[in-house]
GURORO-313921 format. One record per residue (C-alpha): residue in one letter; residue number from 1; x, y, z. Coordinates in nm, 4 decimals, decimal comma. Layout:
// GURORO-313921
- A;NUM;X;Y;Z
...
// end
This chain:
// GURORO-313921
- X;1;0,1940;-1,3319;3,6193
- X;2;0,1445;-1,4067;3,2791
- X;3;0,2919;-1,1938;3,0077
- X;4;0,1356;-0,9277;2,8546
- X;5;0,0770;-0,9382;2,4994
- X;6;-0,0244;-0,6456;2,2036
- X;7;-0,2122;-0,7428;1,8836
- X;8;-0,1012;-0,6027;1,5156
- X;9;-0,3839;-0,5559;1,2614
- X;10;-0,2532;-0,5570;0,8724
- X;11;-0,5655;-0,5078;0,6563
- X;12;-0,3844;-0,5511;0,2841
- X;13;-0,5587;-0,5502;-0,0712
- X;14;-0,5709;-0,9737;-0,0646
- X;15;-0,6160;-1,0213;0,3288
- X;16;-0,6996;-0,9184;0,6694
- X;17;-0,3404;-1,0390;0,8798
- X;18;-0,2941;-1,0399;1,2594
- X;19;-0,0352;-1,1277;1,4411
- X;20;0,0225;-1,0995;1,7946
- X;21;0,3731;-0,9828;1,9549
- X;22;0,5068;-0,9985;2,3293
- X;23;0,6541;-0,6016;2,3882
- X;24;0,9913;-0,7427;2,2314
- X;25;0,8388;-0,7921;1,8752
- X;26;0,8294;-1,1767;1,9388
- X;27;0,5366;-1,3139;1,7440
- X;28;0,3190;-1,5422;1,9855
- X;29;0,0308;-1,6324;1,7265
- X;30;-0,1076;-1,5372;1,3700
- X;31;-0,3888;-1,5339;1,1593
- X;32;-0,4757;-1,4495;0,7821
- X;33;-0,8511;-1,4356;0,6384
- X;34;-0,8698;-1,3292;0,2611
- X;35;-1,1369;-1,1808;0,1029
- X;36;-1,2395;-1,1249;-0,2340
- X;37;-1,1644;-0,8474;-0,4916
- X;38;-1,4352;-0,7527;-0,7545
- X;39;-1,3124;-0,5971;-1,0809
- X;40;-1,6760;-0,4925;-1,2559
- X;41;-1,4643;-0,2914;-1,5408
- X;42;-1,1189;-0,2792;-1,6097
- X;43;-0,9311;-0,0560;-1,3595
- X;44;-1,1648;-0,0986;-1,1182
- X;45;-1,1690;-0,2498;-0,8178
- X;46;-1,3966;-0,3190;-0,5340
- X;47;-1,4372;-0,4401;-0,1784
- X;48;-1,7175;-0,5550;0,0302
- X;49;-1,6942;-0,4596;0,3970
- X;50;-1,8516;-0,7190;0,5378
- X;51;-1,6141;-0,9387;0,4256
- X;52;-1,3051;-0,6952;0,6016
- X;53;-1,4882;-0,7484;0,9428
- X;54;-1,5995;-1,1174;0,9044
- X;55;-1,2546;-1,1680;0,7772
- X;56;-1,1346;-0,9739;1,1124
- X;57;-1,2832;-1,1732;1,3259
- X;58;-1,1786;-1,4803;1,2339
- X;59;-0,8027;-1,4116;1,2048
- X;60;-0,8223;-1,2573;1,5704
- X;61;-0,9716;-1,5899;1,6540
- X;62;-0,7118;-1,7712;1,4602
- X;63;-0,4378;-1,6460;1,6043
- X;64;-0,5358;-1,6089;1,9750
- X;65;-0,5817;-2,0148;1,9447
- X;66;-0,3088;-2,0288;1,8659
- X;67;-0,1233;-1,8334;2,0723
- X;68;-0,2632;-1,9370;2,3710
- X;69;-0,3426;-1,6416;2,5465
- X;70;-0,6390;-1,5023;2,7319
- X;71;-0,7971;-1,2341;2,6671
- X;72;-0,7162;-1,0735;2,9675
- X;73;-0,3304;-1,0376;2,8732
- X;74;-0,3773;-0,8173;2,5121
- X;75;-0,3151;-0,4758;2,6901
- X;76;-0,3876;-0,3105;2,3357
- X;77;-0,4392;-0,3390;1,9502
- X;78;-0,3959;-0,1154;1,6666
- X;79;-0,4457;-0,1476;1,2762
- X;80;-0,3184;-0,0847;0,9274
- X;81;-0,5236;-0,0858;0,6333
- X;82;-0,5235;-0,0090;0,2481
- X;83;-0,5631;0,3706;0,1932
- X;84;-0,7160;0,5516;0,0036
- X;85;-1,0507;0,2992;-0,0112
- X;86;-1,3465;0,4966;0,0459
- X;87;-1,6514;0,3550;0,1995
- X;88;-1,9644;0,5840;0,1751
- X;89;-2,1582;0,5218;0,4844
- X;90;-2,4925;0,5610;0,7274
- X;91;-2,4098;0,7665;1,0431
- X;92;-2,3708;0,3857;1,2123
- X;93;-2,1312;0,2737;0,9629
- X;94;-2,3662;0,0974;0,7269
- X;95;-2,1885;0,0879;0,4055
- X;96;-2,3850;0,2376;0,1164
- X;97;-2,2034;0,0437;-0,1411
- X;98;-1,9119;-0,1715;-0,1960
- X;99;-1,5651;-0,0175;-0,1098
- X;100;-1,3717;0,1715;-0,3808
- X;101;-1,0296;-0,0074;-0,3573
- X;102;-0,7336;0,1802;-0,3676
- X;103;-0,6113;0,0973;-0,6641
- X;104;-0,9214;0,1524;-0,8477
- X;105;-0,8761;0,4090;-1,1324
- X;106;-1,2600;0,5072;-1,2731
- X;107;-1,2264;0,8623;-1,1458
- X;108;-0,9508;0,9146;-1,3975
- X;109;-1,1482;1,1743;-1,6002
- X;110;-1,1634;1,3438;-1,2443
- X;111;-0,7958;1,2920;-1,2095
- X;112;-0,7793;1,5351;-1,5012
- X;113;-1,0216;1,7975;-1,4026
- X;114;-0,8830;1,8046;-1,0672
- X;115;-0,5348;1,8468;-1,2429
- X;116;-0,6244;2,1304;-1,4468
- X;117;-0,7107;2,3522;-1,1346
- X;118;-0,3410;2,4124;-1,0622
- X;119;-0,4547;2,5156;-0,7211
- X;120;-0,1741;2,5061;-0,4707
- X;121;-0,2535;2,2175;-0,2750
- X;122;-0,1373;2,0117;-0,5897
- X;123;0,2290;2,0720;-0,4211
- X;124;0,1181;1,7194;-0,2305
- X;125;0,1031;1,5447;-0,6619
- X;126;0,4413;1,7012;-0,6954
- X;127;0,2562;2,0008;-0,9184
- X;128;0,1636;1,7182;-1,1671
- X;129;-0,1292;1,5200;-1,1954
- X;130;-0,3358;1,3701;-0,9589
- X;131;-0,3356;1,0079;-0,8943
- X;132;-0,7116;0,9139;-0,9451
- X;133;-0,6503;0,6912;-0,6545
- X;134;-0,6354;0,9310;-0,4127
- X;135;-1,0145;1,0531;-0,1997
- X;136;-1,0884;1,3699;-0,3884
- X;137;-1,0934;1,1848;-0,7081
- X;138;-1,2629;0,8537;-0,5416
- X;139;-1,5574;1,2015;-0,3811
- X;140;-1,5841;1,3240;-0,6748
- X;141;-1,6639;1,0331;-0,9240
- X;142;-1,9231;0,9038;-0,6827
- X;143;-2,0889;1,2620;-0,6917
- X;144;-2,0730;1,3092;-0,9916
- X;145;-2,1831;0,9296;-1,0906
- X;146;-2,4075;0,7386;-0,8336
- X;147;-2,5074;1,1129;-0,6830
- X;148;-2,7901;0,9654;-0,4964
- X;149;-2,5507;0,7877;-0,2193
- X;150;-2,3224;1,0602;-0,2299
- X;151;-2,6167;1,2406;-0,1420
- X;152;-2,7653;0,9661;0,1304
- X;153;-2,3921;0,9223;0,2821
- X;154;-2,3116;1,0847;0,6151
- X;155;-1,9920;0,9619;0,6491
- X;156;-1,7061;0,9183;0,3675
- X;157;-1,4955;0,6556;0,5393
- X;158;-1,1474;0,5371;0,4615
- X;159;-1,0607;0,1885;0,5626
- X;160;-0,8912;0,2150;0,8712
- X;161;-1,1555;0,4925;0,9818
- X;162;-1,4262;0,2345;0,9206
- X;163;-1,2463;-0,0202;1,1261
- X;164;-1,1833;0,1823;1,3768
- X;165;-1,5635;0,2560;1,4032
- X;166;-1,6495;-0,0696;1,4173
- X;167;-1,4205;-0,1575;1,6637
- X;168;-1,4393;0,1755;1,9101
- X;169;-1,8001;0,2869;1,8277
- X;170;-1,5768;0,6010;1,7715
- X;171;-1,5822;0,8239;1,4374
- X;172;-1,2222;0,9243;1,3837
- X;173;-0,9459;1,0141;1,1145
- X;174;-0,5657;0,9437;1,1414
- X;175;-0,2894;1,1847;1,0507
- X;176;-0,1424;0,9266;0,7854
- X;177;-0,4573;0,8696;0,6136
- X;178;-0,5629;1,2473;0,6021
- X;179;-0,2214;1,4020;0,5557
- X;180;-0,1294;1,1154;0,3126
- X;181;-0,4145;1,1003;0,0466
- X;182;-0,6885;1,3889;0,1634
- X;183;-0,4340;1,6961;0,1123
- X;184;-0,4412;1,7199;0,4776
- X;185;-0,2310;1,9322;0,6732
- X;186;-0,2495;1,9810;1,0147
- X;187;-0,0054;2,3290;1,0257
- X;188;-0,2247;2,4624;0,7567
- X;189;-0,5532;2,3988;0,9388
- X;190;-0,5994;2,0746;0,8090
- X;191;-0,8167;1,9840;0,4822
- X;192;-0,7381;2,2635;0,2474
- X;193;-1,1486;2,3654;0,1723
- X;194;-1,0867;2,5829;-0,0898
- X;195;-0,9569;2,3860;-0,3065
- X;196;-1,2014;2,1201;-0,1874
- X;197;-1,4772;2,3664;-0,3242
- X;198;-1,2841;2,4874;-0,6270
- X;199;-1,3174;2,1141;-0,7598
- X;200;-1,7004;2,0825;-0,6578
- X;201;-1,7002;1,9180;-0,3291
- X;202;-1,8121;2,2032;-0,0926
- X;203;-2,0637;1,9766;0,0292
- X;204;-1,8333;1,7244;0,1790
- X;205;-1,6897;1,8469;0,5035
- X;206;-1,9592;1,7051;0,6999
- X;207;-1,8890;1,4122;0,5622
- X;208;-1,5470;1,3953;0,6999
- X;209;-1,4186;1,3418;1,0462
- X;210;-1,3570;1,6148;1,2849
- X;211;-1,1097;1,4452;1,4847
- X;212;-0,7922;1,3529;1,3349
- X;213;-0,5593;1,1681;1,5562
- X;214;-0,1489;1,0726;1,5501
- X;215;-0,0571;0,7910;1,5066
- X;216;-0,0589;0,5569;1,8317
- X;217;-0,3473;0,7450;2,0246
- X;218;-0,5451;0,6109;2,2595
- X;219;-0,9160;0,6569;2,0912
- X;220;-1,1320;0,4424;2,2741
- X;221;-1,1842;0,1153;2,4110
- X;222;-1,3086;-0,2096;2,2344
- X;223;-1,7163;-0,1712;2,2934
- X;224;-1,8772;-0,4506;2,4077
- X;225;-2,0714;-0,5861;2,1312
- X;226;-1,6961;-0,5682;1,8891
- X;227;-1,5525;-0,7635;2,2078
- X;228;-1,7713;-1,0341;2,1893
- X;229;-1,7565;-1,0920;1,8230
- X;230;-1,3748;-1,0465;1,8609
- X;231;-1,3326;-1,2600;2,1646
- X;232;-1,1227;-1,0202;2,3550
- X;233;-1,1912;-0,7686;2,6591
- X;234;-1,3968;-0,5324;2,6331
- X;235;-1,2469;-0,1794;2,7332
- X;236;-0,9223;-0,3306;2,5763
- X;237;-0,7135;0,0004;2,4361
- X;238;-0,7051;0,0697;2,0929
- X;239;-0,4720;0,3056;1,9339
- X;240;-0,5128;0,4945;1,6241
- X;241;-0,3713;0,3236;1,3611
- X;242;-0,3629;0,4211;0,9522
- X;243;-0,2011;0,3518;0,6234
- X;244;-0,0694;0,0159;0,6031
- X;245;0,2302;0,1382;0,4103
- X;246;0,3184;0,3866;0,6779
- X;247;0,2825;0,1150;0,9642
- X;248;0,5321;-0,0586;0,8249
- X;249;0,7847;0,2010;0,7932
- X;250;0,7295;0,2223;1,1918
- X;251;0,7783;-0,1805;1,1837
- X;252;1,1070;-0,1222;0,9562
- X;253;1,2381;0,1275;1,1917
- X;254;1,2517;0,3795;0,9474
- X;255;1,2724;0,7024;1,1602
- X;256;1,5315;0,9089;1,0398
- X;257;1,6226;1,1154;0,7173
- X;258;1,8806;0,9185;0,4883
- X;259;1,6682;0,5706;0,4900
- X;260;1,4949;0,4692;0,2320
- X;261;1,1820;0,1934;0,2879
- X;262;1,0394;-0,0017;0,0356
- X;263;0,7361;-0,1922;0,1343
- X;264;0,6492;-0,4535;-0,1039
- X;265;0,3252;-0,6455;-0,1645
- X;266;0,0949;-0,6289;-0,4502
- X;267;0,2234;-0,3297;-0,4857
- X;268;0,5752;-0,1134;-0,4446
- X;269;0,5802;0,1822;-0,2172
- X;270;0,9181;0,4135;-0,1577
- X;271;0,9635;0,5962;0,1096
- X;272;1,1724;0,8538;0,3204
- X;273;1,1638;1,1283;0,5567
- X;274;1,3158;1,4839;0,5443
- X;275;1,4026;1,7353;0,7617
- X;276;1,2588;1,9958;0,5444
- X;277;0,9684;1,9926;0,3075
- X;278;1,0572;1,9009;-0,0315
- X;279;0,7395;1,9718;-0,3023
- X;280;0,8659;1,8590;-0,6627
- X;281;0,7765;1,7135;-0,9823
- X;282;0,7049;1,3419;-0,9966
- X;283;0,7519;1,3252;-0,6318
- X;284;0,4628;1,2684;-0,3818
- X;285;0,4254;1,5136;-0,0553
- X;286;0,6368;1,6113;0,1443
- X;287;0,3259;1,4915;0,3792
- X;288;0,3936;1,6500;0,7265
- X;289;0,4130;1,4639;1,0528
- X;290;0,2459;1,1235;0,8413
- X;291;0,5007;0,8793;1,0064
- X;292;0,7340;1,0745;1,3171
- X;293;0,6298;1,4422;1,4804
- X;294;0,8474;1,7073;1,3079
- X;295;0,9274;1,5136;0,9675
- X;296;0,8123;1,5020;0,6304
- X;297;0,7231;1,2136;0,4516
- X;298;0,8013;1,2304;0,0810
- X;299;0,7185;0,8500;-0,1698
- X;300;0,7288;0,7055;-0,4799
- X;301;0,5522;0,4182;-0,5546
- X;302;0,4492;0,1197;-0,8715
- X;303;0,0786;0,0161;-0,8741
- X;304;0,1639;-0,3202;-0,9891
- X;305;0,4220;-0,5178;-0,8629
- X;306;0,3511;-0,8193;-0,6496
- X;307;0,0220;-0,8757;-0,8365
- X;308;0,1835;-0,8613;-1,1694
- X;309;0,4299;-1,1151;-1,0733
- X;310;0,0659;-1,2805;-0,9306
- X;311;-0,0648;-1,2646;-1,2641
- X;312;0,1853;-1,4374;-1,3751
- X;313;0,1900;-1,7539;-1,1258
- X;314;-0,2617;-1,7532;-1,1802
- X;315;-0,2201;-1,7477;-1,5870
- X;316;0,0421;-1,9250;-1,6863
- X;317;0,2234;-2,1896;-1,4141
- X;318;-0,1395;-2,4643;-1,3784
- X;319;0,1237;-2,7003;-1,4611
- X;320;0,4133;-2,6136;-1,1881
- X;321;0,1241;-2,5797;-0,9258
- X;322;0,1241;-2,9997;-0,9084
- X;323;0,5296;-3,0496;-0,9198
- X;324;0,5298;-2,7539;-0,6494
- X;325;0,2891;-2,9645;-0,4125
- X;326;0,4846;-3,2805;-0,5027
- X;327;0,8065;-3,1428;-0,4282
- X;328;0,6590;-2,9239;-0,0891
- X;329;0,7888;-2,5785;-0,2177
- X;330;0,6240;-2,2623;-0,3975
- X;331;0,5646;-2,2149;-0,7473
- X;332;0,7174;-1,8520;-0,7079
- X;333;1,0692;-2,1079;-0,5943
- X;334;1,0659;-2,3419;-0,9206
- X;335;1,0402;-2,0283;-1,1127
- X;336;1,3586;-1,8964;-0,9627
- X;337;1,5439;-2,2165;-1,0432
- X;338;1,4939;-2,1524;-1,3834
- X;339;1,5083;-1,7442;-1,3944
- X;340;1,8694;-1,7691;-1,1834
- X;341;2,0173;-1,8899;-1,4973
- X;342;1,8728;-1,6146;-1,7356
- X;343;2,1633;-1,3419;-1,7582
- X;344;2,0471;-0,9788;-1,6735
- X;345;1,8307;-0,7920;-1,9075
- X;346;1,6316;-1,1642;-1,9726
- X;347;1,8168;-1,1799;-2,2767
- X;348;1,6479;-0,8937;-2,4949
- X;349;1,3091;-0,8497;-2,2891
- X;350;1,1884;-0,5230;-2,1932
- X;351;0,8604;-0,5226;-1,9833
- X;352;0,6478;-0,1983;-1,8552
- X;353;0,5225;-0,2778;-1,5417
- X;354;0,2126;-0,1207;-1,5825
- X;355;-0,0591;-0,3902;-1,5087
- X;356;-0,2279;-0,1454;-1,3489
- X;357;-0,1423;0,1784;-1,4477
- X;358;0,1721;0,3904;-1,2957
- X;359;0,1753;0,5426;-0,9943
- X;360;0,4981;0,7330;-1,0211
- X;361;0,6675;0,8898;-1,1501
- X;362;0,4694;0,9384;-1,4371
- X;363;0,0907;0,9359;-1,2178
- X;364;-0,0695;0,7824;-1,5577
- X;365;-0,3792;0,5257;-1,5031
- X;366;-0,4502;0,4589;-1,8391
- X;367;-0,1201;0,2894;-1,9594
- X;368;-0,0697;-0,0510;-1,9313
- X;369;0,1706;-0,3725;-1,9043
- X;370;0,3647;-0,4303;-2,2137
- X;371;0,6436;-0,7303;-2,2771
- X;372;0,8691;-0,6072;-2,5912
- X;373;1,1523;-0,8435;-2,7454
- X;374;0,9757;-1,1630;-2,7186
- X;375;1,1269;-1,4377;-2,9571
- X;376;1,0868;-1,8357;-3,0186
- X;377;1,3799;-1,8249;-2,7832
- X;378;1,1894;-1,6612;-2,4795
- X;379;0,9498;-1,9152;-2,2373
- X;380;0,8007;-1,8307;-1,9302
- X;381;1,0904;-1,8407;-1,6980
- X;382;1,2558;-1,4941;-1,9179
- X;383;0,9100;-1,3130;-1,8598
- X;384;0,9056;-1,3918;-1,4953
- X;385;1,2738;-1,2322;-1,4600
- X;386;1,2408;-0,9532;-1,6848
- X;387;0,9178;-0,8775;-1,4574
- X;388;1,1222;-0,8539;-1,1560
- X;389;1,4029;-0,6580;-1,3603
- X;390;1,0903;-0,4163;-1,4931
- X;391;0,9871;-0,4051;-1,1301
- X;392;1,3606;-0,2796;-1,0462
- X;393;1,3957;-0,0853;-1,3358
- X;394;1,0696;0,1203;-1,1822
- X;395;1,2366;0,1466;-0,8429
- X;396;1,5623;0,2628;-0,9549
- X;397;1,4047;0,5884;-1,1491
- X;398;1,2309;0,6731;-0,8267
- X;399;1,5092;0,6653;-0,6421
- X;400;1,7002;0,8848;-0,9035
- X;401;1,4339;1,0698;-0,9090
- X;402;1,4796;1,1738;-0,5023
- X;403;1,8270;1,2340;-0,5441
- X;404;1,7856;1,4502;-0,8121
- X;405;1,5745;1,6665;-0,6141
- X;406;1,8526;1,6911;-0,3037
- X;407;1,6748;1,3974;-0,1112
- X;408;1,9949;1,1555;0,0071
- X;409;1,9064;0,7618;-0,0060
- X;410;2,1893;0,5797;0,1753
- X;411;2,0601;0,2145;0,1856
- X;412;1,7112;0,0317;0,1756
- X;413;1,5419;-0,1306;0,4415
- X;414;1,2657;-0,3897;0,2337
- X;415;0,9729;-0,5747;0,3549
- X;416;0,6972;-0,7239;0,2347
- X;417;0,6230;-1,0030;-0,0240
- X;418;0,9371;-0,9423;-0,2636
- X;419;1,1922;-1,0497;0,0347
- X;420;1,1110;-1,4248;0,0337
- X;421;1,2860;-1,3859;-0,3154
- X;422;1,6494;-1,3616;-0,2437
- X;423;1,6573;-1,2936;-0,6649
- X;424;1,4117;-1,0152;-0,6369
- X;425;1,5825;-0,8629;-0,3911
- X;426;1,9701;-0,9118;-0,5941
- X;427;1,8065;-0,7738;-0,8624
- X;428;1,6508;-0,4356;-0,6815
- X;429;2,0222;-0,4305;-0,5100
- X;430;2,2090;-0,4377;-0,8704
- X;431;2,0233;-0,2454;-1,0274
- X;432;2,0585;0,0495;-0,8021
- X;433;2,3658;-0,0411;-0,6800
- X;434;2,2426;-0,0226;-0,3349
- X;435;2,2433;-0,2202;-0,0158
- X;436;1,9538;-0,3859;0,1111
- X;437;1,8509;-0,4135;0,5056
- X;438;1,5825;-0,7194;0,5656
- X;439;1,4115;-0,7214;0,9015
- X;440;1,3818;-1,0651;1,0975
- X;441;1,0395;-0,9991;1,1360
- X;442;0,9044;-0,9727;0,7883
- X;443;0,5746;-0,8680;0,9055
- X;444;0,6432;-0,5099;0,9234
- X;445;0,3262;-0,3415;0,9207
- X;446;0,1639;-0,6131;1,1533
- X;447;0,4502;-0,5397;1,3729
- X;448;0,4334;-0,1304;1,3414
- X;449;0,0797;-0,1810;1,4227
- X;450;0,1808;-0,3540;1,7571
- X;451;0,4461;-0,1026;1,8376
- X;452;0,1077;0,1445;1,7976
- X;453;-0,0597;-0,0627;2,0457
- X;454;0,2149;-0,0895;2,2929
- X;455;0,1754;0,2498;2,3128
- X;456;-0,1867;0,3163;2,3857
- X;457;-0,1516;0,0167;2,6271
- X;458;0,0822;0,1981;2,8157
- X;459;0,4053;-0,0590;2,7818
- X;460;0,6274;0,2186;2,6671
- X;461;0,6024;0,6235;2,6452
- X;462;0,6054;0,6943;2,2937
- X;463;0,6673;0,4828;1,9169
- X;464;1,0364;0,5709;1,8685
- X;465;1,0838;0,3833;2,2233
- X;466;0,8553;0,1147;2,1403
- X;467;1,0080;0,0174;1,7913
- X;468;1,4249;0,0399;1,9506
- X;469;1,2706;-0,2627;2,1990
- X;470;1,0671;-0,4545;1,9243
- X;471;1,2461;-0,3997;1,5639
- X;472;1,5339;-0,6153;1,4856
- X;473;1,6853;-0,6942;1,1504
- X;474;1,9013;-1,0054;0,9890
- X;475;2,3087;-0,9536;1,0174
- X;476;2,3631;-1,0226;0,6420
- X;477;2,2724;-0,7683;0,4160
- X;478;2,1577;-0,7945;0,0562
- X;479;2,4839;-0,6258;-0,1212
- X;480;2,4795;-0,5385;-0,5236
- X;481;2,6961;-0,7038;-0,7609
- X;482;2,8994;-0,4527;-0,9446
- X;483;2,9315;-0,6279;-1,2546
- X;484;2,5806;-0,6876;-1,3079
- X;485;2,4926;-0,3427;-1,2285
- X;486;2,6882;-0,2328;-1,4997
- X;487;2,5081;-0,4678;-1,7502
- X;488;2,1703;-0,3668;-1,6469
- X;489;2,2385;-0,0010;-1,6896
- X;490;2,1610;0,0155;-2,0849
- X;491;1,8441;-0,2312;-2,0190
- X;492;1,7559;0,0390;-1,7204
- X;493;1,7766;0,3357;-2,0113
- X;494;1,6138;0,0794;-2,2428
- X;495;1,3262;0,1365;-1,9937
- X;496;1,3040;0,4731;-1,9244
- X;497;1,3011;0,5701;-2,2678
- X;498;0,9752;0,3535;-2,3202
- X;499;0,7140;0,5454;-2,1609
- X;500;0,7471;0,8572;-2,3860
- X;501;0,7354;0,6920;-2,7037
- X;502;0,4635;0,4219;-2,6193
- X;503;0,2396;0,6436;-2,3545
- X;504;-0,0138;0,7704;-2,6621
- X;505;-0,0534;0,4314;-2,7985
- X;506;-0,1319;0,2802;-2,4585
- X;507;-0,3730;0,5855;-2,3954
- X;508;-0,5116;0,5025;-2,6963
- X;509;-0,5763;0,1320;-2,7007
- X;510;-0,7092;0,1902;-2,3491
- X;511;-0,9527;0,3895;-2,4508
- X;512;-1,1126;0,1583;-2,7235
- X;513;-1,1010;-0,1032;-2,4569
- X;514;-1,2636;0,0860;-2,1704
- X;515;-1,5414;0,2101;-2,4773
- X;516;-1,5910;-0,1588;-2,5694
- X;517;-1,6354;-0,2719;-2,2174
- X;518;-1,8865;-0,0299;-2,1285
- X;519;-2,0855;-0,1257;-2,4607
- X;520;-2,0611;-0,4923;-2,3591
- X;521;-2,2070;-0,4204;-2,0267
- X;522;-2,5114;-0,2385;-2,1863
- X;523;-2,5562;-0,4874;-2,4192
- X;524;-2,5883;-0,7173;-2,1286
- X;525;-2,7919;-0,4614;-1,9379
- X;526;-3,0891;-0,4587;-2,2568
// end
């Protein structure tokens, strides 16, 4: 009898990955599909669907070829997507309009009005201000701007709930998604619709879905038409899947208070889980039940990391991109033969990873990256280390920031992107002066997504057993030097004393550039 086999969706803000596992967490086959981000303003960003689903369908393809396997052995499949991207939609799933990407920040002017309520339910923005990347804002701005598909939408979809439509034929909501961006909260009788009305959006509950489901569910099978495309059985089990983030910290094995998970990619996302709810200042949740029954999820998190360091590589490194192919390794590895050498603090440089805003713990869209202390004696290989070190710098007042508030962080468990970078990772470890855990399988949010899918397929009773059979992690950890986590620490304060005296200006020059933008595009429009 021929093993049976789960597949691992991982729907991220460049690609569409999916990898599938045996029920140890051995990977048997993969496949990536990107698609395409549109950026019509700055600080926005948009998604067409049709690309998520053609992109689907051809890394299932991809990697049952090469796996091997038959359709008849996947005994179940679950997802992970970006979150919040909202998809207005036709009762059948039609999108109305392109995607609003998560990290897309037009509804900041929402952001504020939303803010100024002070209703209760901002206990989930740490009583501060609300991230315009989260739905309410994403609702409102479309009411409010392009009110005529507001008005024609019968669904507001996020990501993984349009997936999971497409897939199931089934309309439904997860508890990460809802209880993790929507206010959601399922002891509280779930989306909190006064303050939904308080802001203007008393219209939007049919809009939403009436069943929210935990994580690992069996919702449905795959229909027959999404079977075909797919090339799999139809009637095969999916399980409720949600936040790509949040899969992961299921992949990391991330189930009890005291860990901390940071999930790297294009951007950085902190996490850890709490006996007890814990609503403060500049932290986000705690978000109840999001990851295991009976815990609280409370994060942190930098809107720009991986894709900053991106920007970097696309802008500036044409001419590595040729020795790289020559010499068979990455760009991102003769970058790090040169930045090894730099000493900590990059010699004088002092970057604000702000590329796209900041996400905590300040929840400000409309700053942006600055690099301060460049001199004739600075090249490229200093501004792709002090990146990193901004990067770390970021992390490190998050994590300060939980501990001030009585959350304990013993050690990290990293995935994601930022772990094929042994520097990256020495530099997050000394400048916390913390230990680092790195998985073997560095797919984590693929891999939660499986350990989803094992479940609805029946393999094993619940996630917590699923994840101790399929989640295993390298013997060597990542351990900080002491001596260069004493010489970061005045670059570290260097850092945190940047935002208050350079937030105005930044406000300010992004406001002239936002106002010249829009009367470019007029210009255009006439």
């Amino acid at each position: 009898m021929k093993k049976e086999l789960v597949i691992g969706i991982d729907a991220g803000t460049e690609s569409v990955r999916v990898v599938i596992y045996d029920l140890y967490g051995n990977q048997v086959g993969i496949g990536v599909t990107g698609y395409q981000t549109y950026h019509p303003h700055p600080g926005w960003a948009e998604q067409d669907p049709s690309e998520w689903w053609s992109g689907l369908v051809s890394s299932i393809r991809k990697a049952m070829n090469q796996s091997g396997a038959t359709k008849e052995q996947i005994i179940g499949l679950s997802l992970d997507t970006t979150c919040a991207t909202i998809i207005p939609c036709k009762s059948d799933g039609t999108p109305l309009r392109r995607a609003l990407l998560w990290m897309d920040v037009r509804s900041h002017e929402e952001a504020q009005f939303i803010s100024s309520t002070r209703h209760e339910a901002l206990k989930y923005n740490g009583y501060g201000k609300v991230s315009p990347e989260w739905m309410v804002c994403k609702a409102l701005w479309l009411k409010r701007n392009e009110p005529h598909i507001y008005k024609s939408a019968n669904k507001l979809m996020d990501f993984s709930d349009w997936y999971t439509y497409r897939l199931t034929g089934r309309y439904t909501g997860s508890i990460s998604t809802t209880t993790y961006r929507w206010h959601y909260n399922q002891k509280e009788g779930g989306v909190p619709q006064h303050f939904y009305e308080s802001v203007g959006l008393g219209d939007i509950f049919e809009k939403l879905p009436e069943d929210i489901c935990k994580l690992g569910e069996h919702i449905g099978g795959l229909t027959e038409e999404a079977a075909e495309e797919l090339g799999l059985r139809t009637g095969t089990p999916v399980a409720q899947g949600g936040v790509d983030a949040l899969n992961g910290i299921i992949g990391l094995g991330v189930a009890q208070p005291g860990k901390l998970a940071l999930i790297t990619g294009s951007s950085h996302n902190i996490y850890t889980l709490t006996n007890k709810p814990v609503h403060a200042k500049e932290i986000l949740g705690a978000f109840p039940d999001a990851v295991v029954p009976g815990l609280n999820l409370v994060e942190a998190g930098q809107s720009s990391s991986g894709s900053t360091i991106k920007w970097l590589r696309t802008n500036f490194c044409k001419d590595l991109e040729i020795i790289a192919n020559n010499q068979n390794v990455s760009v991102y590895d003769l970058l790090t033969q040169e930045a090894i050498n730099i000493p900590p603090g990059s010699e004088g440089l002092i970057v604000l990873d702000y590329w796209q805003g900041n996400r905590s713990p300040h929840v400000d869209p409309n700053v942006r990256g600055l690099i301060s202390g460049l001199s004739l004696k600075h090249g490229r290989a200093h501004i792709y280390r002090a990146i990193m070190e901004a990067i770390s710098y970021g992390t490190d007042c998050n994590i300060r920031n939980f501990r001030s508030n009585g959350i304990d962080v013993d050690e990290v468990y990293a995935a994601g992107g930022a772990t094929n970078s042994k520097l990256f990772l020495q530099i997050h470890a000394d400048v916390s002066n913390i230990s680092i855990n790195v998985p073997e399988d560095n797919q984590v949010a693929c891999l939660g997504s499986a350990i989803l899918a094992s479940v609805a397929g029946g393999a094993y009773k619940d996630i917590e057993e699923a994840a101790a059979n399929m989640v295993r992690f390298k013997e060597k950890k990542i351990e900080p030097n002491r001596e260069n986590h004493e010489r970061y620490q005045l670059y570290a304060e260097q850092y945190r004393k940047a935002y208050p005296q350079f937030h105005n200006w930044m406000w300010e020059n992004t406001k002239i550039n936002q106002d010249q933008s829009i009367n470019i595009q007029k210009e255009i429009l006439v």
